[in-house]
N, C-alpha and C positions, 0 to 999 in steps of 0.2 A: 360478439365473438371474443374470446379471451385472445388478447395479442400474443400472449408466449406461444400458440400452434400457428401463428398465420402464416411462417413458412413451411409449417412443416411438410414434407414431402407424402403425409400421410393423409388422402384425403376427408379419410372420415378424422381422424386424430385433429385436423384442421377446422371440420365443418362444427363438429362437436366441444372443440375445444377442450380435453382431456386425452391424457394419454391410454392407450388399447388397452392398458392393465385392468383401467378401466369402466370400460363398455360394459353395459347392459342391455336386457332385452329391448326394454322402451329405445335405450338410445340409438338402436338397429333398427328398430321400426320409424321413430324419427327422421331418419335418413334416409329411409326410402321413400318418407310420406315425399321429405321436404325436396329432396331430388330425383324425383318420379321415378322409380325403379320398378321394375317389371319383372326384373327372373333375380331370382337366387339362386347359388350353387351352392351344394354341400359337396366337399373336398375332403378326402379321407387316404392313408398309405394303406396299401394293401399289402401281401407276404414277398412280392415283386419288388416291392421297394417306391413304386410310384405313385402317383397322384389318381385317387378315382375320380368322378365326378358323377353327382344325381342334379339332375337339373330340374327349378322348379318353376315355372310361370303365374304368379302371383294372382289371383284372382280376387283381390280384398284386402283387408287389413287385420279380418278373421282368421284369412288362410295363414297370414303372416305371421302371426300370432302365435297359430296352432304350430307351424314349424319350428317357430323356434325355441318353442318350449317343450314339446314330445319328442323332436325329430324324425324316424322314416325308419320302415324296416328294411334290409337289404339281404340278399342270400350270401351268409360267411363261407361256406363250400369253395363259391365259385371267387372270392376273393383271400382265404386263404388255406393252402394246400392241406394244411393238418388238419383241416375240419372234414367232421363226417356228414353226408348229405342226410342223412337221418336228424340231425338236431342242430341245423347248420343259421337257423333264423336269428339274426341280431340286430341292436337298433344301432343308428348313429344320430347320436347328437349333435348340435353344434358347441363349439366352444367359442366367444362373443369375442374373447378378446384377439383373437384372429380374424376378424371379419376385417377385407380389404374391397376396394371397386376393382373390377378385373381390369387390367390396361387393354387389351385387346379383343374387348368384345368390342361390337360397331353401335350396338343396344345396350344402355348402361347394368350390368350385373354385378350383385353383391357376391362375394364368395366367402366363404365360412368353416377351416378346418373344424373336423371330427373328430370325437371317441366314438369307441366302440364300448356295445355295452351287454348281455347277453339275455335269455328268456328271464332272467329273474330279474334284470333292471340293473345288476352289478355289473361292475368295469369288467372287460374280456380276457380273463388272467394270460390268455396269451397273444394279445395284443401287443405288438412292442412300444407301442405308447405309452400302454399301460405299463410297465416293464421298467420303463425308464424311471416313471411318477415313480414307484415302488423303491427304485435304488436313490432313488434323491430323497426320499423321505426317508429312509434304514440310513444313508451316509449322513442327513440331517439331525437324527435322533441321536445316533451310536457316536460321533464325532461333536455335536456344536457347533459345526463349520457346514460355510455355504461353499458349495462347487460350481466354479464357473466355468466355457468355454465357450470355442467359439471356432469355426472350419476356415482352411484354404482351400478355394473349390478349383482345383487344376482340371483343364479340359483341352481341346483341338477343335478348332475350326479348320474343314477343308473344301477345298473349291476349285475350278481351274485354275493355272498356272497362269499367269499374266507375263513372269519373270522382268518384270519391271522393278527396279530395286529390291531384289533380293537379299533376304537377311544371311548374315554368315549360316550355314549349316552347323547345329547345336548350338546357335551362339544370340538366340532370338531376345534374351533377358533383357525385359527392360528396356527394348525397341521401342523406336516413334515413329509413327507416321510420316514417310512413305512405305519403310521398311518394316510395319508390320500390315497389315491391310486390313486390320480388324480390330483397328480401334477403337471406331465410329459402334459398330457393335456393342463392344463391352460396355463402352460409357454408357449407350443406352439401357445397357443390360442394369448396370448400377443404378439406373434412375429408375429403371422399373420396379428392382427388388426395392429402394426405399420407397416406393411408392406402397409397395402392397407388404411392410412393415418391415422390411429387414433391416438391421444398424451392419451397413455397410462401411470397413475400412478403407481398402481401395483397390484400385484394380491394373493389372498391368500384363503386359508378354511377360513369357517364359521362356525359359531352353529353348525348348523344341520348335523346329522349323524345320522342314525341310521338301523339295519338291521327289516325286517321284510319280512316273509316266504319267507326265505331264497335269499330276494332280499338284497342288501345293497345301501343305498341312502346318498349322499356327497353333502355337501352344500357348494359350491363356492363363489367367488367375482369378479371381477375384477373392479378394479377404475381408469374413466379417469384424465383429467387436466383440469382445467376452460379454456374456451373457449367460441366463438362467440354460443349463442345460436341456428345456421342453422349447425354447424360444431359440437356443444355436442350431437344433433339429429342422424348426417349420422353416428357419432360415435359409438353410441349407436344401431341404425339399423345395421351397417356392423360387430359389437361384437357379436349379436345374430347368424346373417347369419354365420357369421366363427366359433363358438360355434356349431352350430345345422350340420355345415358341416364337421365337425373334431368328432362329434357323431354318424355321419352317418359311417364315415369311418373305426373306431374304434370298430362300432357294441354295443354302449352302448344308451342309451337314454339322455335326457338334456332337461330340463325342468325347465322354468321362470312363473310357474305359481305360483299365491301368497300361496297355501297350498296344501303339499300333504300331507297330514294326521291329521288331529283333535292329541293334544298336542304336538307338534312338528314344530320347529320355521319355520316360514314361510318365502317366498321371498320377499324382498321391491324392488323399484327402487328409490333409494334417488338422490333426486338432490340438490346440494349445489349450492349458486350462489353466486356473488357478484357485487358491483357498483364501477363504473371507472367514474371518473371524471379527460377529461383531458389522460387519461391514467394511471391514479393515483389510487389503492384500495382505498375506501374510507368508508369501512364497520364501520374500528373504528377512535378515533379521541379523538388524546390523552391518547391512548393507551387502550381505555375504548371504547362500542359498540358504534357507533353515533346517534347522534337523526335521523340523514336522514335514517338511518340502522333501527333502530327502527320503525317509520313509514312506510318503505315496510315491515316489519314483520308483524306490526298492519294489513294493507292490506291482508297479505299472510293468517293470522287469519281470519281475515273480510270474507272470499273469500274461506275457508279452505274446508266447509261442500260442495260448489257447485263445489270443483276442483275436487271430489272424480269423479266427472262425466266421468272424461274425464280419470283419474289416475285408478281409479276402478271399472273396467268395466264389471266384471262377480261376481256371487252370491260368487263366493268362496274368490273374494277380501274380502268380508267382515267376513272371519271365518279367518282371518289373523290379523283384527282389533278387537281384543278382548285384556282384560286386562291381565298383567307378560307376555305377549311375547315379549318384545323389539317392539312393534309396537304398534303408536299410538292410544287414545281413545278420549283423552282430548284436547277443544283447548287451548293449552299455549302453552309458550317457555321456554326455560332455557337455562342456559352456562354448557356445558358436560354433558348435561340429556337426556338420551337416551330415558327415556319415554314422553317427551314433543313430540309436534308437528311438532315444530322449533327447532331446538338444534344449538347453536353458539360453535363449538368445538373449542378447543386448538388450538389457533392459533399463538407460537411463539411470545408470547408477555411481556415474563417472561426473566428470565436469559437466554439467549441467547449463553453464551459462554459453553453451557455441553458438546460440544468437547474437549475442555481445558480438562475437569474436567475430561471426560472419558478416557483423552492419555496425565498422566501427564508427562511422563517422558520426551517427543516432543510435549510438547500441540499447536494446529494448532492457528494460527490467525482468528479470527471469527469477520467476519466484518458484521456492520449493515445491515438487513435483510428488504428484503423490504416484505413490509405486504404479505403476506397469507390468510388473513383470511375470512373465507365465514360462510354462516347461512346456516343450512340445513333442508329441509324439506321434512318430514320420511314416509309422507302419502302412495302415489303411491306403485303400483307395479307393474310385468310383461305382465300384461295385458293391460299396459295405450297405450294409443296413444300417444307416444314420440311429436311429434312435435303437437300436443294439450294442449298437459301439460304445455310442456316450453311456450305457446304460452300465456295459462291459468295465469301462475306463471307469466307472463309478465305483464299484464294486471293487476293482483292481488297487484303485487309491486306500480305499480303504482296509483291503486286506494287507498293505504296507505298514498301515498305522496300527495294527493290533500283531505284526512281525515283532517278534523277540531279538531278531537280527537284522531290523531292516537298517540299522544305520552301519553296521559291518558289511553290509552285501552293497552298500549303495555306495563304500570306499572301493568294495572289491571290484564293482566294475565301472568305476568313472575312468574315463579315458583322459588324459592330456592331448590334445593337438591331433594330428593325422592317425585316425588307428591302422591304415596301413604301412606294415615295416615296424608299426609298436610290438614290442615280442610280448608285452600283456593279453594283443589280441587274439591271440594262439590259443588261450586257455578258455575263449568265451564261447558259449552256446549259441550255438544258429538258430536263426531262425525256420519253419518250415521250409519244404523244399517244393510242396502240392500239396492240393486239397487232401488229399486223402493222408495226409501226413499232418498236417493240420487238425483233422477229425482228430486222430490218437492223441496228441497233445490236449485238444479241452477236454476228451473222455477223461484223461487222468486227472484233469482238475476241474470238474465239471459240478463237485460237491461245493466249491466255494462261489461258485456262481447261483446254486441251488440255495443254497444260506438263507434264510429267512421268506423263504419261497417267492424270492426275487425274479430268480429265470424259472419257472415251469418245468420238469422233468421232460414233460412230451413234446417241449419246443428242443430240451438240447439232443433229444434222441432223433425229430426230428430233422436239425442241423447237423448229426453226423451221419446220416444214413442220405442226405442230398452231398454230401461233400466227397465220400467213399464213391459215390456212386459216378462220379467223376472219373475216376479210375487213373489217375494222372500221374501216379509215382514214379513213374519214368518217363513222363512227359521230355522235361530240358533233354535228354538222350535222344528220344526219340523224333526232335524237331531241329537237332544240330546240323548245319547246315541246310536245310530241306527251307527253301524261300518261299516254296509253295506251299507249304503245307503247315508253315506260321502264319501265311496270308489267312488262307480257311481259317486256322481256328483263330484265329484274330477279329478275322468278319462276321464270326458264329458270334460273337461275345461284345458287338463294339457296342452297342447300347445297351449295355449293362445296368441295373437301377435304375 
């Protein structure tokens, strides 16, 4: 066994001794020989946004074989809405370097995300898988730079009320045990996703807490690592499914939807990214944001009102984006402003050595740090289509960098400090207000997502004829004051994605 994986938290990455990158067929069948495996699972996102599952009980090493090198037909109709029942047969493969041990089978099973692929054996151009592969390869060609990112997965746990150390109301951040009761959860939840390959940051409470008739509701986090934008996606999809599966078993509920309750902070899914040149961060430059950083922000702004398409995908996204919630309204940016659109956080670019300072009596050696530093954008939330979004944000970065004006637009709207009370923030563009106001906005920029036949025509006519059909554009009017009738469409929508 190669010592560098013997901790790894990744069983096969451990037993094989090589990282997922890469796995191959053999090395898959290896693993099942050497740790008697019986079922595989193919795992696939469907138009829902979730996890499918084909289950297969192994009968050989033939059978094993044959799957993992053909894969399985499946009916695309019944998993995604824009397909016609007429010509709806497609295959899914696996893809090896996602193969993990499931944590909660009782029988040991391999599981193995999917593409999709169509009657003629080509990738499913409207697959949002594929979609994504497509804008990382046009951003990799057309720029020379690599795009990384990586999700904050904000969610609620809720359960009976114990009211035994209760956390302040809105004030849950960054609580400990007693005073959050679901911490024992998340850790688990963290060891699960590194098990079944996520590079997990870390994980902690949120805001949100509060009890109500005699329920009590826990606002979580957990944060991955930058990474290849196909690998911050399955990351992101396999933290929901181990969250939703560790809820199941627990007997509590778990919910990523963007609001459960009118005054009470709601869930984002932020994505932070940044650009590699080379292999090199190249966000800043000279210790200060760069102009090439600048101009995908300009873009990510440019691009900000039509992402909500694909980020905001139900009526309640948008009772999330109202103003004092820590969630966006305005398009601009800022450095540590939580209320901007973009926010450029702390990125280690200051005094460096506060080790020293904090252990003076052995203060440690702090050697230069290689960059950190990413821009984040606060829009989205649990209901996006992960591998839309990152695909969206792909395209948006890059339509910055080919802007004639993107470093004039990117002074125009940086904010200094609180953009409330800034009389700059007067002049800035809102963001939607509902879905069906959201549709209007990607219509109008729907050519620059279409670009190099990245997004699909019939996916974005698709996406505005589901999001109209919402009918919502007087939703916030029509739910002002009514307790009841935010409750309904709150519980229409709480398990969204």
């Amino acid at each position: 066994m190669n010592t560098n994986y013997d901790l790894h938290p990744h069983s096969l990455v451990r037993h094989l001794g090589k990282p997922a990158t890469e796995f191959t067929r053999e090395d898959l069948i290896r693993f099942v020989e050497e740790r008697r495996i019986g079922m595989v699972n193919f795992r696939y996102v469907a138009g829902d946004g979730r996890l499918k599952t084909l289950n297969f009980v192994l009968n050989g090493r033939d059978h094993l074989y044959d799957i993992l090198t053909y894969g399985e037909r499946v009916d695309g109709s019944s998993l995604f809405p824009f397909m016609e029942t007429g010509n709806s047969d497609l295959y899914v493969v696996p893809r090896y370097r996602t193969a993990f041990l499931n944590p909660f089978s009782e029988e040991p099973a391999l599981e193995i995300l999917c593409s999709f692929f169509d009657h003629r054996g080509e990738p499913l151009e409207l697959s949002p898988e594929y979609i994504l592969q497509k804008a990382i390869r046009e951003f990799r060609k057309n720029t020379a730079l690599d795009f990384k990112c990586m999700g904050e997965l904000e969610y609620y746990v809720n359960s009976k009320s114990t009211r035994f150390f209760q956390a302040t109301d809105q004030k849950g951040y960054h609580e400990s045990e007693p005073f959050t009761k679901f911490e024992e959860m998340r850790k688990e939840a963290l060891r699960l996703i590194a098990a079944c390959g996520g590079q997990v940051k870390y994980g902690h409470s949120e805001v949100g807490n509060f009890v109500k008739e005699d329920e009590a509701f826990e606002q979580q986090e957990i944060e991955f690592l930058p990474t290849s934008p196909e690998e911050a996606a399955n990351q992101l999809i396999i933290g929901k499914w181990v969250l939703r599966m560790l809820a199941m078993r627990m007997g509590v509920e778990v919910s990523f939807a963007p609001k459960i309750t009118s005054g009470k902070a709601g869930s984002g899914l932020h994505f932070h990214m940044l650009l590699e040149k080379e292999g090199k961060n190249v966000v800043l430059e000279n210790g200060k944001i760069s102009d090439l950083s600048k101009r995908a922000i300009a873009g990510i702004l440019d691009m900000a009102d039509a992402l909500t398409a694909f980020g905001n995908t139900i009526p309640t996204s948008y009772l999330r984006l109202v103003p004092h919630q820590e969630a966006p309204t305005n398009i601009c940016w800022g450095a540590r402003n939580r209320s901007a659109l973009v926010r450029v956080p702390l990125g280690w670019t200051g005094n460096n050595a506060m080790a020293a300072t904090a252990n003076p009596v052995n203060p440690p050696e702090v050697p230069p740090t290689v960059s950190k530093q990413t821009f984040e954008f606060r829009v989205p939330d649990g209901s996006a289509d992960i591998h839309l979004t990152i695909a969206g944000l792909i395209v948006a970065a890059e339509h910055g960098l080919k802007m004639g004006n993107a470093l004039e637009m990117a002074e125009e709207l940086y904010i200094e400090g609180s953009l409330y009370g800034n009389p700059k923030a007067r002049k800035l563009e809102q963001l939607p207000a509902s879905c069906v106001e959201s549709a209007s906005r990607l219509e109008s920029k729907r050519a620059i997502f279409e670009a190099n036949g990245i997004f699909p025509a019939r996916l974005i006519d698709y996406t505005l004829a589901r999001l109209r059909n919402f009918r919502d554009e007087n939703l916030r009017k029509e739910l002002a004051g009514d307790e009841n009738a935010t409750k309904e469409l709150v519980m229409k929508f709480i398990h969204c994605q």
